[in-house]
N, C-alpha and C positions, 0 to 999 in steps of 0.2 A: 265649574269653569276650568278649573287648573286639571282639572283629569281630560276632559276635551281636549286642552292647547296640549299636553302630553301626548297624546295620541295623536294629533296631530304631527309631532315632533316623530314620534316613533314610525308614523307612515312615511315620513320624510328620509330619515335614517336609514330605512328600509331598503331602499334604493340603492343603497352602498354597501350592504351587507353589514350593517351596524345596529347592533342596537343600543339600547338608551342608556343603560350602566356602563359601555363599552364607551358612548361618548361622552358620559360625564366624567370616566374615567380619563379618557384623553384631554378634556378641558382642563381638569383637574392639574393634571400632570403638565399643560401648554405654562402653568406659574414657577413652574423649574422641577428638579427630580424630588420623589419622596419614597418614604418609606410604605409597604403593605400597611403597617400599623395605623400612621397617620392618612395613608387614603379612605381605609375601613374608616376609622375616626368621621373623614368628611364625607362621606360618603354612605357613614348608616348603615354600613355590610359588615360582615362576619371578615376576618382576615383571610378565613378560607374563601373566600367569595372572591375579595381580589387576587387572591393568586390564580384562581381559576380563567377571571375577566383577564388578567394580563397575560398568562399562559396563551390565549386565545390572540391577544393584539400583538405578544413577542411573536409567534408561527405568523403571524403577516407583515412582522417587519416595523410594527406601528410602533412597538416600546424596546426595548431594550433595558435588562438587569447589569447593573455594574455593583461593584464594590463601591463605597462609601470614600472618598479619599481621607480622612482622617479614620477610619474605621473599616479595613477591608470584611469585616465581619458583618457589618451592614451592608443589604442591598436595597440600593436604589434603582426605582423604576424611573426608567427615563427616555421622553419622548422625542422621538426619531423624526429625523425630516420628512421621512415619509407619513408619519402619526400626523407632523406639523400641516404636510398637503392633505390630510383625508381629514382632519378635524376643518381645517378651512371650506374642504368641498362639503363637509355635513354644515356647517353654517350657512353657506351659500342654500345649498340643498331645505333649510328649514325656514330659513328668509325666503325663499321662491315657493314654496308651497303654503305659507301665510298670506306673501301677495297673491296667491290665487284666492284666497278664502278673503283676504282685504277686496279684492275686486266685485263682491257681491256687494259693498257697502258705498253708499257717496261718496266720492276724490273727498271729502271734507273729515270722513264721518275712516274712509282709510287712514288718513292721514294721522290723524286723531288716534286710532291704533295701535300705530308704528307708534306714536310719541310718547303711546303709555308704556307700553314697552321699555320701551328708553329709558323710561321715569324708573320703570320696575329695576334694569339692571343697575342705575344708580345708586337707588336705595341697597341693592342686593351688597352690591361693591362695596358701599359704606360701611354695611352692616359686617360680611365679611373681616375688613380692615378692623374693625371695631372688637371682635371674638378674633384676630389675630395679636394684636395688640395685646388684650386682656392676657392671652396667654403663655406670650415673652416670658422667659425667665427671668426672674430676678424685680418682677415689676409686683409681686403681693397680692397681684388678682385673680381669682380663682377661674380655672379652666371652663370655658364656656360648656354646658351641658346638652346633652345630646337632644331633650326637647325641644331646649332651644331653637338649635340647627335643623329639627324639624320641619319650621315655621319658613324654611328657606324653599321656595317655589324651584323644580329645575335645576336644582345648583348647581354651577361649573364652572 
C-alpha cells in the first residue's frame, strides 16, 4: 500500500519536475535551515546524496547555502520562497491527484480517506516531535535510531 500511495505521489511530483527526495528534501527544509548532515540523518541518504539533491534545487533557486550565523563554517541549506511556492504547488499537486483516485470511491468511503490521512500525519507529527525531543541536548536520552525513522511512512 505505502509503495502504491508513493507512486502515486511521484506521478504527482512529476508534473513539476520534482521528484520525491527533492520534495522531501524541501519539506524537510519548510521546519527552518539544516545542516547536509542532519538532512541525510532525516532523511536515510548518504551526505553525498544531499549535496547532490540540493545542488539540483540551489540551480533552480528552491534552496540556498548560507553560513551558519554562529558558525560561518557551517552551511546551512535553506529554503527560498520560491522552494516555499514550489513545495505548496507539489502539495496542492499530490492532494489533486489523490482526489482523482478518492473519486472512484463513495463521497463516504472518500471522505474516510482523506481523514485517515489526517490521522496518519498526526501521529507522524507526534512521533516526529517525540525523536526530537529525545534528541535535545542535555535531556540523557539517547538519539533516535535510524530503524526507527524507517517506520516513518513519506516523511516530511
Amino acid at each position: 500500500m505505502a509503495a502504491r500511495l508513493a507512486k502515486v505521489v511521484e506521478r504527482a511530483l512529476s508534473d513539476l519536475d520534482l521528484s520525491l527526495a527533492q520534495y522531501r528534501l524541501l519539506g524537510n527544509l519548510s521546519e527552518g535551515p539544516s545542516q547536509a548532515s542532519t538532512l541525510a540523518e532525516r532523511l536515510i541518504v548518504s551526505r553525498p546524496s544531499i549535496t547532490a539533491l540540493a545542488d539540483g534545487l540551489v540551480e533552480r533557486g528552491l534552496v540556498t547555502r548560507q553560513g551558519a550565523d554562529d558558525d560561518r563554517r557551517r552551511v546551512m541549506h535553506v529554503l527560498t520562497a520560491a522552494g516555499r511556492t514550489m513545495l505548496e504547488g507539489a502539495d496542492a499537486a499530490i492532494e489533486a491527484r489523490l482526489a482523482t483516485i478518492a473519486a472512484e470511491l463513495s463521497e463516504p468511503d472518500g471522505r474516510r480517506a482523506f481523514r485517515g490521512l489526517a490521522v496518519w500525519g498526526q501521529a507522524l507529527d507526534a512521533y516526529r516531535a517525540k525523536q526530537v525531543a529525545a534528541a535535545a541536548p542535555g535531556n540523557g536520552a539517547p538519539k533516535p535510531q535510524k530503524t526507527e525513522v524507517v517506520k516513518e511512512v513519506l516523511k516530511g
